[in-house]
Every structure is written in structure tokens, then in C-alpha cells.
N, C-alpha and C positions, 0 to 999 in steps of 0.2 A: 422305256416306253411310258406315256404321258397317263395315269390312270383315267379310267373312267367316271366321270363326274357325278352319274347317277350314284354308283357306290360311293366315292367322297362323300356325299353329301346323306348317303342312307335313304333315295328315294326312288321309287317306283317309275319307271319308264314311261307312264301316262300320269305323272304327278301333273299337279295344278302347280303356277305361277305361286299362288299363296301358299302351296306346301313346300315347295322351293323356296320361296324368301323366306318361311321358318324356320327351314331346316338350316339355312345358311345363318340366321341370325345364332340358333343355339349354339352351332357351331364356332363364330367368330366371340361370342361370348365367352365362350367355354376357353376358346383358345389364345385370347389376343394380349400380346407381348407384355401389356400394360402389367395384367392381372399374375400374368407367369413371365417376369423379370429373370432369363438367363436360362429360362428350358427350352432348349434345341428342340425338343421333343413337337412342343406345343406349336413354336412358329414355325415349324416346317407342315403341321396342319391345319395351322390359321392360314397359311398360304395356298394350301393345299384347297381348304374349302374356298378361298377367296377366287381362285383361278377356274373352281366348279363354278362356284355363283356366274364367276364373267361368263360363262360358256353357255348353262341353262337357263340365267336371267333375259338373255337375249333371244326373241324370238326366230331371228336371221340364224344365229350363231347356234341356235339347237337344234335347227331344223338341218345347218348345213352337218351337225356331228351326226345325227340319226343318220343320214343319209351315208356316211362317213366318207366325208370330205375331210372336215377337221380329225384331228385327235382333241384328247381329252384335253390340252396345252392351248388350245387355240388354233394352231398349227395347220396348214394343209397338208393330207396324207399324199404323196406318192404313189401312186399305183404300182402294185408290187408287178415286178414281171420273172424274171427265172425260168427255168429250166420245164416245160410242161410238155405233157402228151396231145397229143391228135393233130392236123392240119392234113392240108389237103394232101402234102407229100409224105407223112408218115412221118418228118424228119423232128428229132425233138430239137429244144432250145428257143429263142429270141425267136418269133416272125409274125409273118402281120401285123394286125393291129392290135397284137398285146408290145411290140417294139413300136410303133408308131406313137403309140397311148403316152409310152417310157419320154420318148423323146421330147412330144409336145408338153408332156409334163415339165421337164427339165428346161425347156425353152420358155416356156412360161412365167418360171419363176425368177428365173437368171434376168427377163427382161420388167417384170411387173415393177410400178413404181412404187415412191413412197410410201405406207403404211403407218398410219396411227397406233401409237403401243395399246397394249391393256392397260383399262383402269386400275385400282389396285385400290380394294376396299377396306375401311376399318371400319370399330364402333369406340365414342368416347364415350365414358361417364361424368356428368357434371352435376355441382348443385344447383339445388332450386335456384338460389340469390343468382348466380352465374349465367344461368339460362335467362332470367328475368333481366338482370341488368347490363350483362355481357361482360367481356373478361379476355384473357388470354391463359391457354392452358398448353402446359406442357407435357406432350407425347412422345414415344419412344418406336422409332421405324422397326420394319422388319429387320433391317441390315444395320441398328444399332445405332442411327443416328436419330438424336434429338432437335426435336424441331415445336417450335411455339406457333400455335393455332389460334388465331382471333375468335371469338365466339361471337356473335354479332349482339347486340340486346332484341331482347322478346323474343330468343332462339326456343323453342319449343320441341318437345318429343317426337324422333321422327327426321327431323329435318336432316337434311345432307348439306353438308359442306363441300365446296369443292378444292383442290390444292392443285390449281394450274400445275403439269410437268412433274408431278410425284408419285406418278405411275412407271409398268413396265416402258421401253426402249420400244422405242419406234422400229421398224423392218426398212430397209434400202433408205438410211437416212430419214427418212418417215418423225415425223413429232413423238414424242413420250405422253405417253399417256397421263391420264390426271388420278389424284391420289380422294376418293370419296369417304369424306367421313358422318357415319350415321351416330345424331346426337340420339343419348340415352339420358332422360335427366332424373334426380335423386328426388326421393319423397320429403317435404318439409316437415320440421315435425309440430308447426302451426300455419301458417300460408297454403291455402289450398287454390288452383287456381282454372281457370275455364275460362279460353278465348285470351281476351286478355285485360279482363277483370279477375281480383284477388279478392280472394275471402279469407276472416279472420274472426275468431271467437274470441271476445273479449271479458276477461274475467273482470267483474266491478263488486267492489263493498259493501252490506247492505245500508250501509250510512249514503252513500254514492248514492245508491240507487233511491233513495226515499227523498236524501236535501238537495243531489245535483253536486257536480264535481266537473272540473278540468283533471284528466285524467292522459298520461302520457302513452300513446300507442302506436306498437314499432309499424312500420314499413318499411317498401325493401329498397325505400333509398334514404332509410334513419326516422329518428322518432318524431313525432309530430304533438301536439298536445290538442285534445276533442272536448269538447264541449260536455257533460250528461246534463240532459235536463231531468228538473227534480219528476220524482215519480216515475222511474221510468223502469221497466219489468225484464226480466229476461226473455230472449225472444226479440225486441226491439233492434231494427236494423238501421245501421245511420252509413250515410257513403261519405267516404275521401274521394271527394274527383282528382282525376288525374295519378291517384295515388296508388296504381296499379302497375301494367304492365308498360315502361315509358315509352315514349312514341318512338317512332324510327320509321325515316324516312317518310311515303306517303302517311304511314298510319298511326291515326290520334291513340293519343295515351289510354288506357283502361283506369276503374278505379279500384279506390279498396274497398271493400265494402266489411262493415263489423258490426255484428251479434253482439249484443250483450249478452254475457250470462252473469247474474246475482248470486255471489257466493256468500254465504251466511257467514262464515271463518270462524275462530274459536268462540264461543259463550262462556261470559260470567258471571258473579252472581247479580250484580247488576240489572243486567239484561235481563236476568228472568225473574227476578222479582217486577219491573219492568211491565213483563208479557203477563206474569200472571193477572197483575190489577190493570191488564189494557182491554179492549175489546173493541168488535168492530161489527155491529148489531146489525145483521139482514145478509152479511157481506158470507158467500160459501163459494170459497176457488175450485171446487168441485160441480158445479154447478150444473156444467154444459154435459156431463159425465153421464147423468141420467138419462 
């Protein structure tokens, strides 16, 4: 018997669409083959929640389960018939139109066409670079077979990928369904990004920062060498066009945009002797503070 999906999935009979896609997302996280490599345990309740999702994510397809048409499977239920009391003749067993209900059922299904399988849901994890610049990444099916997934460039948090035919089995010859994968992508631990411009904090010398320097700084399609003009502060924002997220197809490239930050680095005695006989008369970087 096909469970019921509201239980899979741990949600309330009048759940919201958004508490339903939570609760499937926690769940495909929790459970998805990638992260648990060889536990029976897990892919049979990443399935489990994946075949919920299909059933409550669709608004057709949960309103036919509430009614209970489907099972929790997807399935159409059978109207049960058997052996019951009452009718007009007192006599029990099959009659009327609880045996009528039986048969149009059965004729029904014997005759209906083709049928589109279920979709059949994952989640990947990728890196930032990989989402930015695209990639091919290898995943591991329900049913143990590996398979290599193109990542598109400027793939982004969110997106679905589709895998034509790598879903469930079509019904009465019917197409196979498609295999959806929902990108997850990993935190940089300097590239931050939004749309598809990149931000970058750039640590500079305070020699750099006083004489001016060509200074080498990464992107996410290799290094590049930038300009500092003399004098220039922390806080100061300079852009790399194009040096963002790359274009693909209709849409233009983003850029990179980089912060300077002025790092003092170690002092010697140089320096401070230096600072002590220096001064800079009128001049209070506190100023605006007051």
C-alpha cells in the first residue's frame, strides 16, 4: 500500500505549497544518494519523499489524492467492491452500482492511453567557480547508475535542470518521465555574488596604497593584472567589466567589481621611526565622527 505523502513528508493536510517545497527540500537533502553512498536506508526515503513531492507539488495531482482518486504512488485507486449489506433485495455481495462502478473501472483502465511517467526529483551540490563558469558534474542515480550532468555557465541557486527520459516509466507505452535536478551552490570563501556581477575584497599594501601599484587579482576566469592609483584608500571601488558572471547565450556578461582594503602588514623599526618624525598638520580621519 502506497504511503501517504502528507506523512512522508511530515506535513499538515492544509499545508502551503511553500511548506511543502520545504519540507521536500529538507528531506532530499537529508536523504540524497550522493551524501549517503550505499545506504538502502536513505534512497529508499529520498524516493520516498521524491514520489511525495510529485504528488503534493501538483496542484491537479493533490487535489485528485484528497479526493482519493490517486494513492499516495500516483496511481488510480480502484473502487473497492466486495461483499456488503443492504440493497433493495436484502441479498448481500456484488450488485448495482457498487458492480457497475467495479467494471467501468476496470474498463477504463484496460482501455486508457499512453501516459507520461513521473518526474523523478534530485538536489546537486556545486561550487561557486562551477555555477559561475559551468562544468560537468558527476552524479550517482537512485538505481546505482552514474551519469554526467552539464552545468550550464551562470547556473545560479535554485535553478532546475532537466534530464529528458530519466524519470519513472511511462504507463500503456506512455514517454518516461524527466529526471529534475535542483542546483544548490557552495559559499565562496572570497567571491560574493548578486545577479550577475561579482564582488571581491582586495587586500592591497600600504606602499600600493600611497605610490600606486599594478597588482595581480584573481577572477573566475584566472588572474588579471589592475591598475592602483597612487593615493588611494580603503573602501575605494574599481570594476572589471565583463569580469563577472560570463555571458551565455541572450545575456551580457556581469562584472567584477573590487574593494580595496589597506593592509598595514608587519612594522619595523624603520617605519616607526619614520611615523614618529612625520606629520600631517590639520589632517583628523575622525573627523566626520563628531
Amino acid at each position: 500500500m502506497a504511503a501517504d505523502p502528507y506523512k512522508t513528508l511530515g506535513v499538515a493536510k492544509d499545508a502551503t505549497p511553500a511548506q511543502i517545497r520545504a519540507a521536500y527540500r529538507k528531506l532530499a537533502k537529508q536523504h540524497h544518494p550522493d551524501l549517503n553512498p550505499g545506504d538502502k536506508k536513505s534512497e529508499e526515503a529520498f524516493k520516498a519523499a521524491s514520489s511525495a513531492n510529485d504528488i503534493l507539488s501538483d496542484p491537479e495531482k493533490r487535489a485528485r489524492f484528497d479526493r482519493g482518486e490517486i494513492d499516495g504512488a500516483g496511481n488510480d485507486r480502484a473502487q473497492q467492491g466486495g461483499a456488503r449489506r443492504g440493497g433493495g433485495d436484502g441479498a448481500a455481495g456484488f450488485g448495482g452500482a457498487g458492480f457497475e462502478d467495479i467494471f467501468s473501472n476496470i474498463f477504463e483502465q484496460r482501455t486508457r492511453g499512453p501516459a507520461r511517467g513521473q518526474d523523478d526529483r534530485y538536489t546537486l551540490k556545486i561550487e561557486f567557480l562551477e555555477a559561475v563558469n559551468g562544468g560537468t558534474k558527476r552524479i550517482t542515480l537512485p538505481d546505482g547508475q552514474g551519469l554526467d550532468v552539464k552545468i550550464p555557465p551562470g547556473s545560479k541557486e535554485g535553478d532546475v535542470l532537466r534530464l529528458r527520459g530519466r524519470g519513472q516509466p511511462g504507463r500503456n507505452a506512455g514517454p518516461q518521465g524527466d529526471g529534475l535536478i535542483e542546483i544548490h551552490v557552495a559559499a565562496h570563501k572570497f567571491f560574493k555574488r548578486e545577479d550577475r556581477n561579482i564582488y571581491l575584497e582586495l587586500p592591497i599594501s600600504l606602499r600600493e596604497a600611497v605610490l600606486g601599484a599594478k597588482v595581480t587579482v584573481p577572477t573566475p576566469s584566472g588572474e588579471v593584472v589592475m591598475t592602483v592609483k597612487p593615493h588611494s584608500e580603503t573602501g575605494v571601488e574599481m570594476r572589471l567589466r565583463g569580469r563577472g558572471v560570463p555571458a551565455h547565450g541572450a545575456v551580457h556578461a556581469g562584472d567584477l567589481h573590487v574593494k580595496l582594503n589597506v593592509i598595514v602588514g608587519p612594522v619595523d623599526a624603520a617605519l616607526e621611526a619614520f611615523l614618529q618624525g612625520w606629520e600631517q598638520p590639520g589632517f583628523n580621519p575622525r573627523a566626520g565622527l563628531g
